[in-house]
Gaussian input, Z-matrix of N, CA and C with variables (Angstrom, degrees):
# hf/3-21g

backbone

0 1
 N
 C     1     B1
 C     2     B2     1     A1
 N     3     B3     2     A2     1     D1
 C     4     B4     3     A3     2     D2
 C     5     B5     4     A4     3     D3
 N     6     B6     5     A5     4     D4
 C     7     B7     6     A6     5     D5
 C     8     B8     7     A7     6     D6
 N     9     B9     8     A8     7     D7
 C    10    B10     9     A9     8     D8
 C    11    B11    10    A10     9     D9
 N    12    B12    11    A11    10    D10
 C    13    B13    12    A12    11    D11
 C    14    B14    13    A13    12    D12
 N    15    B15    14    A14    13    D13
 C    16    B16    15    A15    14    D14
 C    17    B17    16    A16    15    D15
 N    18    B18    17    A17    16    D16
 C    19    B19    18    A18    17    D17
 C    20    B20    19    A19    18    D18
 N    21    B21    20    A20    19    D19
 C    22    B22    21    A21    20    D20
 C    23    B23    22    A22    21    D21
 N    24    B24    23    A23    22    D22
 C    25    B25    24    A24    23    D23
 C    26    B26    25    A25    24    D24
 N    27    B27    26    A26    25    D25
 C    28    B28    27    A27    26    D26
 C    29    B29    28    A28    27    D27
 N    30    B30    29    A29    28    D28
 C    31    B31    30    A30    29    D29
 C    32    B32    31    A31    30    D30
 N    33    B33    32    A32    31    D31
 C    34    B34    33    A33    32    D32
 C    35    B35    34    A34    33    D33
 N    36    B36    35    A35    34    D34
 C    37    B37    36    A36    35    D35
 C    38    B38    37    A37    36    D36
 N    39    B39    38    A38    37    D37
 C    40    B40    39    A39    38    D38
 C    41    B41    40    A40    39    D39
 N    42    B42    41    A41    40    D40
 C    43    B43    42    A42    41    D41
 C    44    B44    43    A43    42    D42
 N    45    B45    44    A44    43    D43
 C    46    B46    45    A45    44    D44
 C    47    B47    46    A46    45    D45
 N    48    B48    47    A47    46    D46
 C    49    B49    48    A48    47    D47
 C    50    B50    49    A49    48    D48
 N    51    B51    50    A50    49    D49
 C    52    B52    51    A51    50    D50
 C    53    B53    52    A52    51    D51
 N    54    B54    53    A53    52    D52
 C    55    B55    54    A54    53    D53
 C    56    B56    55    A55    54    D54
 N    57    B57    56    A56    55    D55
 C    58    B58    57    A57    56    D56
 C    59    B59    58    A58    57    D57
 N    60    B60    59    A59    58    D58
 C    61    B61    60    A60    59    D59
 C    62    B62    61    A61    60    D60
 N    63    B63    62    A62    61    D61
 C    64    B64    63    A63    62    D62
 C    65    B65    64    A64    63    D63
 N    66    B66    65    A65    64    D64
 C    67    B67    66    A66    65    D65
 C    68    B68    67    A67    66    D66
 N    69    B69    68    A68    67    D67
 C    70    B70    69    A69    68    D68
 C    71    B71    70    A70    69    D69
 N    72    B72    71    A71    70    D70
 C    73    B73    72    A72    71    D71
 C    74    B74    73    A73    72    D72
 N    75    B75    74    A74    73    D73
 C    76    B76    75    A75    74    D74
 C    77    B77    76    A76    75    D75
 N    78    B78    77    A77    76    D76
 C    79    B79    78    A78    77    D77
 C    80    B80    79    A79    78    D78
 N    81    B81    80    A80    79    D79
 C    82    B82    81    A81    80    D80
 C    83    B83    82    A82    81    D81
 N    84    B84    83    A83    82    D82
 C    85    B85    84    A84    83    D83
 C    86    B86    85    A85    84    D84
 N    87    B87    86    A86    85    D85
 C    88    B88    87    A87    86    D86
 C    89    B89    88    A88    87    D87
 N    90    B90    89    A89    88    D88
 C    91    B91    90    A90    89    D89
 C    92    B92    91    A91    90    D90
 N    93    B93    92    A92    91    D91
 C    94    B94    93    A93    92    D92
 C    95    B95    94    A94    93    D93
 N    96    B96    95    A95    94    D94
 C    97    B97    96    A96    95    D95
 C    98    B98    97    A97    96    D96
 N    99    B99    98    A98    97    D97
 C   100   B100    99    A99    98    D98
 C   101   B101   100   A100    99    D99
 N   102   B102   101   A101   100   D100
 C   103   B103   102   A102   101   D101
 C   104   B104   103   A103   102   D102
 N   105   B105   104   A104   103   D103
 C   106   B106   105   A105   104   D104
 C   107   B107   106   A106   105   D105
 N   108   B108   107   A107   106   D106
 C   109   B109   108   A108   107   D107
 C   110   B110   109   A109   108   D108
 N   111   B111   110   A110   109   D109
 C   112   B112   111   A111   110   D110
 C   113   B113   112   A112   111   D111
 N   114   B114   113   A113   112   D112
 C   115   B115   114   A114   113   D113
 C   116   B116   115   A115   114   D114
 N   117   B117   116   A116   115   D115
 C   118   B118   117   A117   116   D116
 C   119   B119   118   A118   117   D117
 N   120   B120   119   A119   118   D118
 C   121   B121   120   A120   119   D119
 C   122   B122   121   A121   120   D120
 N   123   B123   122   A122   121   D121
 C   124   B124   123   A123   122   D122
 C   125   B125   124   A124   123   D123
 N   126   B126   125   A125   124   D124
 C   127   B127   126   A126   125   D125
 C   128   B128   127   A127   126   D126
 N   129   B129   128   A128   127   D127
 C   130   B130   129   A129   128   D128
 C   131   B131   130   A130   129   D129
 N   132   B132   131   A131   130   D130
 C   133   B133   132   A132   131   D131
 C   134   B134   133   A133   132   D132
 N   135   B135   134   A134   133   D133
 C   136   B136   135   A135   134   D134
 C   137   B137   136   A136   135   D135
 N   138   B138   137   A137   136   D136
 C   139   B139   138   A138   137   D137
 C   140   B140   139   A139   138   D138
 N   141   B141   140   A140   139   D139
 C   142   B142   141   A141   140   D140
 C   143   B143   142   A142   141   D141
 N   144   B144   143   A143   142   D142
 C   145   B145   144   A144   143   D143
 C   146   B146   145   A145   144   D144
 N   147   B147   146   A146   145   D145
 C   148   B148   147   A147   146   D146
 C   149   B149   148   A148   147   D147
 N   150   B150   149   A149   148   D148
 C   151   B151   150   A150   149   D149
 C   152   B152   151   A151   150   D150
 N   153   B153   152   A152   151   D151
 C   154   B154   153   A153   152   D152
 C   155   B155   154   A154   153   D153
 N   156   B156   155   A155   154   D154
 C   157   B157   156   A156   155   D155
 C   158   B158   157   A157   156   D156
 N   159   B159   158   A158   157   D157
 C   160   B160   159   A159   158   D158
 C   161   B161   160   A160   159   D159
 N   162   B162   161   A161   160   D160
 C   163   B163   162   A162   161   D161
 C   164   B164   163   A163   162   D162
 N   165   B165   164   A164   163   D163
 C   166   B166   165   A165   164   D164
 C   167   B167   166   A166   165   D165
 N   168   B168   167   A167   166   D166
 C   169   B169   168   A168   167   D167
 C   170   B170   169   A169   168   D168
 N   171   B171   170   A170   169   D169
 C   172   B172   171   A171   170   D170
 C   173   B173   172   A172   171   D171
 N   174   B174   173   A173   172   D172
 C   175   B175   174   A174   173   D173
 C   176   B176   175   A175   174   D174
 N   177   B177   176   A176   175   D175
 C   178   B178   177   A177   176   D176
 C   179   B179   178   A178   177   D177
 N   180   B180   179   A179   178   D178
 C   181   B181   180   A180   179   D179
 C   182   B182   181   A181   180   D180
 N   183   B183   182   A182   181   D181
 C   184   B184   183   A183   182   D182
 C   185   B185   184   A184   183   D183
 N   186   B186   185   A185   184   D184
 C   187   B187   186   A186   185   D185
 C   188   B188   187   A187   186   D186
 N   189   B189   188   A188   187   D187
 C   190   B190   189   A189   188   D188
 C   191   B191   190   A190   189   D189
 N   192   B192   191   A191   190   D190
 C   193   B193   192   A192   191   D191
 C   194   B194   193   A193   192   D192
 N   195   B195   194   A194   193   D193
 C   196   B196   195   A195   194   D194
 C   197   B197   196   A196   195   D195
 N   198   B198   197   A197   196   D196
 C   199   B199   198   A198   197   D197
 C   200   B200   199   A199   198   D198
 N   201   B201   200   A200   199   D199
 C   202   B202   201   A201   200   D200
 C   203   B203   202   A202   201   D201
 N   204   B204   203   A203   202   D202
 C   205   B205   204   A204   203   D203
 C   206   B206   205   A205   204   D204
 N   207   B207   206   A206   205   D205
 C   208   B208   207   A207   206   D206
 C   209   B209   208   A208   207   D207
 N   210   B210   209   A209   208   D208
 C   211   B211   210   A210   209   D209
 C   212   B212   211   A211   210   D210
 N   213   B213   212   A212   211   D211
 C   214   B214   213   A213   212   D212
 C   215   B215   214   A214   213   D213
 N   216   B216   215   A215   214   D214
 C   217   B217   216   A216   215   D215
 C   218   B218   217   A217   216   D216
 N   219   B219   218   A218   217   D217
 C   220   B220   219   A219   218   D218
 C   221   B221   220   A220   219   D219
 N   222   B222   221   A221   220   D220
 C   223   B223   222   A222   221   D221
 C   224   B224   223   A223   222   D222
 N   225   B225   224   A224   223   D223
 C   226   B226   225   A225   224   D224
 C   227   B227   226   A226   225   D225
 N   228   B228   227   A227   226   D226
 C   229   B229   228   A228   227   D227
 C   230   B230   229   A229   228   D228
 N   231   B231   230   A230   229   D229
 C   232   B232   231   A231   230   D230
 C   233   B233   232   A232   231   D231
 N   234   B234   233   A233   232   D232
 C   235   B235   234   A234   233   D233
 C   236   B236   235   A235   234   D234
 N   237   B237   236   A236   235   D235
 C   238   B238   237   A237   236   D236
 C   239   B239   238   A238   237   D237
 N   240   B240   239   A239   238   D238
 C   241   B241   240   A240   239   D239
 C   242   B242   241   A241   240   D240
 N   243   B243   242   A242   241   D241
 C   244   B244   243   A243   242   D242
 C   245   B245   244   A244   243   D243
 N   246   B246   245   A245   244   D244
 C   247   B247   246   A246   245   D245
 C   248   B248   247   A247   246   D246
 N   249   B249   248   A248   247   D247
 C   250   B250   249   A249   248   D248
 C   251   B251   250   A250   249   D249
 N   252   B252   251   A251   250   D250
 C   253   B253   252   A252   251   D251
 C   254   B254   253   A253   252   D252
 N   255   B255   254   A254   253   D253
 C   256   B256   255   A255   254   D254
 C   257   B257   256   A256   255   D255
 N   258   B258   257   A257   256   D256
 C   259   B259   258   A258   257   D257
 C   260   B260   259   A259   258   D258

   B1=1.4265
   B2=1.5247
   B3=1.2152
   B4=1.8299
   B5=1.3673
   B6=1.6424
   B7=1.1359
   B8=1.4873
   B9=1.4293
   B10=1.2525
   B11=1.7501
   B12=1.4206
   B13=2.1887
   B14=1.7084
   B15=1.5008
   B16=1.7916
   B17=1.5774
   B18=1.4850
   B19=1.3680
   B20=1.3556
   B21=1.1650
   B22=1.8243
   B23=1.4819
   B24=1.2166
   B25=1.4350
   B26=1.5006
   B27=1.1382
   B28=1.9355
   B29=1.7057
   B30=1.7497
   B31=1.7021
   B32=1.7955
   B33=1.4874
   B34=1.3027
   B35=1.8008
   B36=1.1192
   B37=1.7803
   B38=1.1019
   B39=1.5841
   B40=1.6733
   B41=1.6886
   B42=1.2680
   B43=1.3270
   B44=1.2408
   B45=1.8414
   B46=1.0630
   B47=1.6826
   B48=1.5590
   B49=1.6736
   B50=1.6440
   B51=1.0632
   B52=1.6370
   B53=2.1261
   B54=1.1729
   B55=1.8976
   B56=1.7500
   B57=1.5859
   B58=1.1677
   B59=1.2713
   B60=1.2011
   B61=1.4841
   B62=1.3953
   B63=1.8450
   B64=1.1643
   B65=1.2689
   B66=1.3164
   B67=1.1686
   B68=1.7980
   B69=0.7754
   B70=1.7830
   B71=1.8229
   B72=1.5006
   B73=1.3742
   B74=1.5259
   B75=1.0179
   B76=1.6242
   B77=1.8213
   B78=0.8394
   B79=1.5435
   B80=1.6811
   B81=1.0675
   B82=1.5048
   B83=1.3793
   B84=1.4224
   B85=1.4211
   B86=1.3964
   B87=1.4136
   B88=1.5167
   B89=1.0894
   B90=1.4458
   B91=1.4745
   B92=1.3797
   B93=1.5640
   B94=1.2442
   B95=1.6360
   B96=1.7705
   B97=1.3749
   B98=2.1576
   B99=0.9841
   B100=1.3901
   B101=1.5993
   B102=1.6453
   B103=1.0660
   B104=1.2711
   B105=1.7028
   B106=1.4469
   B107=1.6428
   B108=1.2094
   B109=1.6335
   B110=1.6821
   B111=0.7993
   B112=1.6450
   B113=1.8275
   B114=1.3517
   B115=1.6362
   B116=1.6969
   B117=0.9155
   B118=1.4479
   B119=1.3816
   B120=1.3793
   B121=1.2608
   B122=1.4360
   B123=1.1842
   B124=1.7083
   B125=1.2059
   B126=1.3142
   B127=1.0260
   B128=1.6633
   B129=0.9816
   B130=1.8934
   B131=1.7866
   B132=1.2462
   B133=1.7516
   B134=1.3574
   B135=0.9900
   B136=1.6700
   B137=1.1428
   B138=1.7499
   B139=1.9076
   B140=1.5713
   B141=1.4616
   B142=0.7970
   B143=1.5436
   B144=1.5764
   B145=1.0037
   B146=1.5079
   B147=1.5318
   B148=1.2078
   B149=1.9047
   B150=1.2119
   B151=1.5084
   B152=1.5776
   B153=1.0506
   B154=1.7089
   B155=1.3194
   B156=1.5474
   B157=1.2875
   B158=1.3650
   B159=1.3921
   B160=1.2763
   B161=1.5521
   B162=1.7139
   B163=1.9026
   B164=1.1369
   B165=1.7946
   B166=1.1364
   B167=1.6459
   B168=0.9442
   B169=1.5002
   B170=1.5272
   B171=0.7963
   B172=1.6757
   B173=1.4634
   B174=1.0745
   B175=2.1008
   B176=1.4628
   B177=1.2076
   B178=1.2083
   B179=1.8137
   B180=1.0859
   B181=2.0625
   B182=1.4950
   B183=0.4687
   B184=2.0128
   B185=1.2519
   B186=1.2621
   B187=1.8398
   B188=1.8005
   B189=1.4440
   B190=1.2090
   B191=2.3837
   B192=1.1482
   B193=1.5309
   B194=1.5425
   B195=1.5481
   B196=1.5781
   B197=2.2525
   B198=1.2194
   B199=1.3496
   B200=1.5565
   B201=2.0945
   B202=1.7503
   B203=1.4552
   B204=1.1827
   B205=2.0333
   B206=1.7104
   B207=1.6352
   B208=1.6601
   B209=1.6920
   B210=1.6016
   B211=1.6897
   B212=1.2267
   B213=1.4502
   B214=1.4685
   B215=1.4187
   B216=1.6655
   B217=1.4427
   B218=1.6279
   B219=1.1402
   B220=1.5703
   B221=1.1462
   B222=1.5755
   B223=1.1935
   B224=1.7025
   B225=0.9614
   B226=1.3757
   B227=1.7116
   B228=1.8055
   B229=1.6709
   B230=1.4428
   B231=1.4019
   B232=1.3862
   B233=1.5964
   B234=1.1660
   B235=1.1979
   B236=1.7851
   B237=1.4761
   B238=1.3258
   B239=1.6775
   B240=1.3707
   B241=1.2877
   B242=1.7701
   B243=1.6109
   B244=1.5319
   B245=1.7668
   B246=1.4270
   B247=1.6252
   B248=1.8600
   B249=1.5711
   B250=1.2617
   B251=1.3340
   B252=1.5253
   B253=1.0759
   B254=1.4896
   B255=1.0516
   B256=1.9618
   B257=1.3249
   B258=1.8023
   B259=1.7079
   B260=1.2759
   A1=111.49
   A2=100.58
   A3=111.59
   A4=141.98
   A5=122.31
   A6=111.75
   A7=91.41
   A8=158.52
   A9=130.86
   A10=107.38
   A11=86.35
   A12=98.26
   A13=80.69
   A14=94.83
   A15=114.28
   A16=71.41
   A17=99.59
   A18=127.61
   A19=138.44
   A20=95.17
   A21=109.33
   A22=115.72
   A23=102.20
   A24=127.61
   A25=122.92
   A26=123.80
   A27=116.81
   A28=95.55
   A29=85.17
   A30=87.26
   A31=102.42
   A32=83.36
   A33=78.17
   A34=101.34
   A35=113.28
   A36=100.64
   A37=132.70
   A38=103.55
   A39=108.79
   A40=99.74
   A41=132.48
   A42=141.87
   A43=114.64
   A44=124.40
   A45=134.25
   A46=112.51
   A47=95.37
   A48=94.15
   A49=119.90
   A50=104.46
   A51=112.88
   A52=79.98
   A53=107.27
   A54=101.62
   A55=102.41
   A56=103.87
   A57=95.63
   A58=140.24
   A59=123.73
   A60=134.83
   A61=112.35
   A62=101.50
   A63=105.72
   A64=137.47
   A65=112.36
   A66=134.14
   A67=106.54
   A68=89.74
   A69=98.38
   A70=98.09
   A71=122.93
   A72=111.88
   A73=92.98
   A74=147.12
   A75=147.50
   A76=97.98
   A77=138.64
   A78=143.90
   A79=100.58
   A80=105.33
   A81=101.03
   A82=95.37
   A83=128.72
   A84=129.86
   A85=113.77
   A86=151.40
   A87=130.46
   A88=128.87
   A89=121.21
   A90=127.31
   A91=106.18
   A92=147.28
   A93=142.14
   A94=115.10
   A95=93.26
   A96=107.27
   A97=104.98
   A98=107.96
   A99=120.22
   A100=92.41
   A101=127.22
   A102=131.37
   A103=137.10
   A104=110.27
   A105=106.42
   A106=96.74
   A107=106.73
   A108=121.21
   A109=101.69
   A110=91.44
   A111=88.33
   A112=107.25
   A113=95.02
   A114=85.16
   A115=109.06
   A116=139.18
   A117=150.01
   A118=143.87
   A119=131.79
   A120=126.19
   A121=130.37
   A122=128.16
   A123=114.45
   A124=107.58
   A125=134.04
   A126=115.37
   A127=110.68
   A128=151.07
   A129=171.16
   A130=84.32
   A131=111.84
   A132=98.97
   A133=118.96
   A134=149.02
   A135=139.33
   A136=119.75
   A137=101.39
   A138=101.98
   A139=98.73
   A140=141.84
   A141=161.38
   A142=106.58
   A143=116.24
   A144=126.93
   A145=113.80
   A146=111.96
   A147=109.12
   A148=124.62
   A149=96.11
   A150=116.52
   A151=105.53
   A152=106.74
   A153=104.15
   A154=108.59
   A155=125.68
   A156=124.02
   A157=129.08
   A158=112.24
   A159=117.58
   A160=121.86
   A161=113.81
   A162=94.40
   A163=112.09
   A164=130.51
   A165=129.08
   A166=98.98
   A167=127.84
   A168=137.40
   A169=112.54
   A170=131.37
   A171=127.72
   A172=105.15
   A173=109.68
   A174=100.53
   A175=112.13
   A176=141.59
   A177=139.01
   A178=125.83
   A179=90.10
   A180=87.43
   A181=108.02
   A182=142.92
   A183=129.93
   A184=131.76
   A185=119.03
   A186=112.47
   A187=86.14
   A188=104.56
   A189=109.38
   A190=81.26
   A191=100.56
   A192=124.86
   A193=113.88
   A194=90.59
   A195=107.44
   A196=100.57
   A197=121.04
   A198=137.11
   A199=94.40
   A200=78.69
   A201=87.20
   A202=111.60
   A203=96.81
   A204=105.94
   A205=79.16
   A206=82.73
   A207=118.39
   A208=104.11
   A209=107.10
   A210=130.93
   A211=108.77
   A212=125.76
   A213=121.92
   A214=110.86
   A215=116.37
   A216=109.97
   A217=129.91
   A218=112.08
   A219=108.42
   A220=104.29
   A221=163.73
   A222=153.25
   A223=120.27
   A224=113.79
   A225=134.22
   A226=129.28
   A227=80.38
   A228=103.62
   A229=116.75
   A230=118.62
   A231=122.06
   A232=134.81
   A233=130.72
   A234=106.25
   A235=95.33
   A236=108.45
   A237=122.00
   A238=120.80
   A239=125.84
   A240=132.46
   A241=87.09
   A242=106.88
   A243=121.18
   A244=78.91
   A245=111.17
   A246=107.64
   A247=87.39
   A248=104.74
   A249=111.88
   A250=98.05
   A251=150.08
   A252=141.82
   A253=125.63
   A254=114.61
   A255=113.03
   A256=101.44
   A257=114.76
   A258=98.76
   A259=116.52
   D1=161.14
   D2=154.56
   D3=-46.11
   D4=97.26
   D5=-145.70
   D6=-112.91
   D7=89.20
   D8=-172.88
   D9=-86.01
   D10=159.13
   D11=-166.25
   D12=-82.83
   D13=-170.30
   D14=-161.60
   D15=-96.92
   D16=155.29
   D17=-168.56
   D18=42.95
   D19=20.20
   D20=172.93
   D21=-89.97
   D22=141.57
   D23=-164.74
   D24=-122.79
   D25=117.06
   D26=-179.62
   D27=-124.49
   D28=148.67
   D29=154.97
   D30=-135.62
   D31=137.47
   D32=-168.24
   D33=-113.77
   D34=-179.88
   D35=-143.03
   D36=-14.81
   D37=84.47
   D38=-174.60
   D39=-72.87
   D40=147.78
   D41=146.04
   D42=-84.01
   D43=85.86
   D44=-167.98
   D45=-74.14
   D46=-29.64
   D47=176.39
   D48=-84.66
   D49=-10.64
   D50=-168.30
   D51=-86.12
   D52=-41.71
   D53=-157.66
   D54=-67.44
   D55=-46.41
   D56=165.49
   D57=-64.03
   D58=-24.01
   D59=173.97
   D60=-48.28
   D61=-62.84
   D62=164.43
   D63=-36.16
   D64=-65.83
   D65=163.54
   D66=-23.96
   D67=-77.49
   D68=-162.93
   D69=-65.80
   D70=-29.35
   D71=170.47
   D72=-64.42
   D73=-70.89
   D74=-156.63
   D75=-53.89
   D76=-53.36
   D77=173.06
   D78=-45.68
   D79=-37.59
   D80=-150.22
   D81=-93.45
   D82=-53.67
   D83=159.59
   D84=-46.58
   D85=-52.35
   D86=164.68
   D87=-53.55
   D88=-15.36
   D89=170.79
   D90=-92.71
   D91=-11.44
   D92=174.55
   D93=-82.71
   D94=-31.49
   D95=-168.04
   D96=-89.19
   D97=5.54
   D98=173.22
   D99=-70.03
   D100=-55.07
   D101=-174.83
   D102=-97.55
   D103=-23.44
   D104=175.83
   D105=-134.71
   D106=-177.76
   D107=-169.49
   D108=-94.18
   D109=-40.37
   D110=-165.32
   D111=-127.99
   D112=134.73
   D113=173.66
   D114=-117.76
   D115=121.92
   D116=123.31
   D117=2.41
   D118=86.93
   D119=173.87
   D120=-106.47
   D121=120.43
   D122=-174.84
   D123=-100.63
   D124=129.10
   D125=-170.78
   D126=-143.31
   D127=112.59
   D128=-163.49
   D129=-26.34
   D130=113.19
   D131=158.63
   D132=-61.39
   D133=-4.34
   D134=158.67
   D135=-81.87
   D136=-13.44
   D137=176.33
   D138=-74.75
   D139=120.63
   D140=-154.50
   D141=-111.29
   D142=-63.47
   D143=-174.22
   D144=-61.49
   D145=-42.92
   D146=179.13
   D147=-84.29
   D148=-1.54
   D149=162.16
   D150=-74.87
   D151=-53.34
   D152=-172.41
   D153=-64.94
   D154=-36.38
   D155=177.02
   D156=-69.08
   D157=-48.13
   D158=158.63
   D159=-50.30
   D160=-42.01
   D161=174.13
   D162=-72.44
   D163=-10.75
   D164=-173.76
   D165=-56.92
   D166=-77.62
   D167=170.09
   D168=-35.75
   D169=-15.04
   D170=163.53
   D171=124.98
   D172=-8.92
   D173=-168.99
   D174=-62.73
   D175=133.61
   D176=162.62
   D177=-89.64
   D178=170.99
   D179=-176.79
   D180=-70.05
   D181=101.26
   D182=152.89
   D183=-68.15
   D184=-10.72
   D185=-142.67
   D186=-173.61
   D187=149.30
   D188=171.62
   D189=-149.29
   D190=125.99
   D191=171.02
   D192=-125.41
   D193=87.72
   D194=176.51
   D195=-85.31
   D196=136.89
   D197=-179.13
   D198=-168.21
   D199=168.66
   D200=166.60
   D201=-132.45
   D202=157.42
   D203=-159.28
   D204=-71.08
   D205=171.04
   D206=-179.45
   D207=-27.68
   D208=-50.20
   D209=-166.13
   D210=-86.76
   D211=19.34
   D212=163.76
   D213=84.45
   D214=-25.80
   D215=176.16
   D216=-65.28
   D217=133.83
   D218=-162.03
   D219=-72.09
   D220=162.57
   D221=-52.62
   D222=100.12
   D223=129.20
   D224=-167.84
   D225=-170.22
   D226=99.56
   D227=-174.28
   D228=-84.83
   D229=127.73
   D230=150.77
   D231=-61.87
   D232=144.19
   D233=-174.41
   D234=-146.85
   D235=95.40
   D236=172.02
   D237=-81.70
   D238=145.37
   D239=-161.26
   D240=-127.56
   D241=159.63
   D242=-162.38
   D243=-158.45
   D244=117.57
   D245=179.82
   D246=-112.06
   D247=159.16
   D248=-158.27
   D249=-74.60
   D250=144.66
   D251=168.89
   D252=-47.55
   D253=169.89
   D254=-173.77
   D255=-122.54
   D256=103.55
   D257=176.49
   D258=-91.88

């Protein structure tokens, strides 16, 4: 069997891209929020994934900006807000 020694450590299916993402969204939001109150995301309503990620972190919807690109195709932006936390 499986014996592990003293101080051994596994990760077992780490999601290295999901940790970093995070990561660097959380970096990137304490350094915005040094300067402004609220930060801003626009984001494609069919991007799904990046909708889910962003409310994961707290941002909410604000704004929906329906237009059409250069090529006539209609288009529809999200536009999520992230207010700086209150310590």
């Amino acid at each position: 069997g499986y014996e592990p020694g003293i101080g051994s450590t596994r990760f077992y299916d780490l999601d290295t891209v999901n940790a970093y993402n995070r990561e660097m969204k959380r970096l990137l939001l304490d350094h915005a929020f040094q300067f402004v109150e609220t930060v801003v995301f626009p984001i494609g309503e069919d991007n799904l994934r990046s909708r889910k990620a962003i409310e994961k972190i707290g941002a909410v919807l604000v704004e929906r900006d329906s237009r059409a690109l250069p090529n006539g195709t209609p288009f529809t932006e999200l536009i999520y807000a992230k207010k700086r936390p209150v310590l």
